[in-house]
VOGU-3710 file (C-alpha; in Angstrom, 3 decimals, decimal comma):
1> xxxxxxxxxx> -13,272/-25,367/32,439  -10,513/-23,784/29,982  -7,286/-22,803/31,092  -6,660/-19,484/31,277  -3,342/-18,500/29,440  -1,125/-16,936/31,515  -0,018/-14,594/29,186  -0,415/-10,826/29,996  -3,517/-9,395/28,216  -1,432/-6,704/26,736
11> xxxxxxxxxx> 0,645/-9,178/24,519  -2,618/-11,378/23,228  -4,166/-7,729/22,198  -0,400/-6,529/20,366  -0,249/-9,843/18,618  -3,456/-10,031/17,902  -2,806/-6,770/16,483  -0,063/-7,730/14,765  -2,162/-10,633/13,018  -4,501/-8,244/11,689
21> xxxxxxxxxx> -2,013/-5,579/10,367  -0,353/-8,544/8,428  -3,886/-9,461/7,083  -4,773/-6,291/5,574  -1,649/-5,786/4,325  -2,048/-8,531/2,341  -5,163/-7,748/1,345  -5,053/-4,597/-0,082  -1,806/-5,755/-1,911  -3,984/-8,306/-3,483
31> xxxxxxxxxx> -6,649/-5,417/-4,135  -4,309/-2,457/-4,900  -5,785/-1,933/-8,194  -9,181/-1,426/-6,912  -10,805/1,495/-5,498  -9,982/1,570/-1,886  -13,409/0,902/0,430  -12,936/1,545/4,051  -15,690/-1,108/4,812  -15,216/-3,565/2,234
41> xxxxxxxxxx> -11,477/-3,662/3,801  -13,068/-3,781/7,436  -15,913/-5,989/6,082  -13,262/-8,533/4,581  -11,167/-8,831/8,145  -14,423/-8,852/10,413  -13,937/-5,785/12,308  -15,409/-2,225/12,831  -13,753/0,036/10,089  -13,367/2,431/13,062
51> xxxxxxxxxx> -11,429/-0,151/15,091  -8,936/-1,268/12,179  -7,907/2,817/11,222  -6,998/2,972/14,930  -5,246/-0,240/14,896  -3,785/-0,025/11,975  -2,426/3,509/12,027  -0,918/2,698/16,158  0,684/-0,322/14,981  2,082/0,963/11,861
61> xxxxxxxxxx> 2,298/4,965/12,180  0,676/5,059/8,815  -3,374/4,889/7,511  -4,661/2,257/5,588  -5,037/4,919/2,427  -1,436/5,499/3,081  -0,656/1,592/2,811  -2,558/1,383/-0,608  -1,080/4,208/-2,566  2,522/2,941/-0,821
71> xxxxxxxxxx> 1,524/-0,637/-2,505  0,409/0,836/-5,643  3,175/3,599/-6,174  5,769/0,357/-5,427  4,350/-1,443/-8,307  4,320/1,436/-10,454  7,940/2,151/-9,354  8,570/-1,637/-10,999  6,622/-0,646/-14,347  8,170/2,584/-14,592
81> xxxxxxxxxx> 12,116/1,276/-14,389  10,918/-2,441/-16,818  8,528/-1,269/-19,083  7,611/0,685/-21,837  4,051/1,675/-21,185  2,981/5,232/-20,783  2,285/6,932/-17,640  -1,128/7,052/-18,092  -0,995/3,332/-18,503  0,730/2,512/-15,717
91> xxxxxxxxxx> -1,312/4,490/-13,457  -4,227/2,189/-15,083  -2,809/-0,614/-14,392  -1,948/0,449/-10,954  -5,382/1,246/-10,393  -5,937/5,228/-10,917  -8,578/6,379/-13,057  -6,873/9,374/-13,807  -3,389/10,419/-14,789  -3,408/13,342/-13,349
101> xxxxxxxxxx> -4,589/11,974/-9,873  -2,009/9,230/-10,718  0,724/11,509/-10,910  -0,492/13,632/-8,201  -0,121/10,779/-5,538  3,127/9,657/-7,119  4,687/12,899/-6,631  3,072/13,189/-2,967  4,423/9,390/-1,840  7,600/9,471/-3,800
111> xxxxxxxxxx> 8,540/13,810/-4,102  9,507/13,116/-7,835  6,500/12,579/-10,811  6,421/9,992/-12,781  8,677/10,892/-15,645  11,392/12,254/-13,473  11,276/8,698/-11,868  11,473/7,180/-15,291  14,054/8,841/-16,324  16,298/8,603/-13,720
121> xxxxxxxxxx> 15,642/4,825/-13,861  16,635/5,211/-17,508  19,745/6,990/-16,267  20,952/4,624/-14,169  20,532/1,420/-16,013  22,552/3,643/-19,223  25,629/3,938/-16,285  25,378/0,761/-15,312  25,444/-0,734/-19,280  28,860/1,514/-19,731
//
């Protein structure tokens, strides 16, 4: 017969936890530019989509929609300071469809639009070339 571990049952179920925050984490920053599916996500990490919004959102404080417009507003942070493509662009290649829902989302995760972000980005690299 198996051993039972004599760990308490509450710290198998927070690590396991744990384990499966990490995990869809990293998945939807490998699928940030992709609409976001609820049950693809759930379908990819083998659980109930019910079960990994409650998880996710008790381990973390945030939802899993939350989490991919974080991911995808980071990376458009990055574009916005290094590159020269347009807003509209970016959000593309961030995965938006639309600028305008684009901006809307940057605005809601980051209280400044796109272009403000730009520019102060713009800004601040000028100061620091002085």
């Amino acid at each position: 017969m198996a051993e039972k571990s004599k760990e308490p049952i509450q710290h198998r179920i927070t690590r396991s936890s744990n384990r499966l925050v990490s995990a869809v984490e990293a998945y939807l920053s490998l699928h940030s530019n992709e609409k976001f599916s609820l049950q693809e996500t759930a379908l990819e990490m083998h659980v109930n989509g019910s079960y990994l919004l409650r998880v996710y959102k008790a381990q973390t404080g945030h939802t899993l929609l939350w989490y991919h417009n974080h991911i995808r507003c980071k990376k458009a942070k990055e574009l916005l300071a290094k590159s020269d493509l347009g807003i509209s662009e970016i959000g593309e290649t961030v995965g938006f469809v639309s600028s305008a829902h684009f901006s809307h989302v940057f605005k809601k995760m980051t209280g400044m639009t796109p272009s403000a972000y730009r520019l102060i980005q713009i800004n601040e690299s000028l100061k620091e070339g002085e």
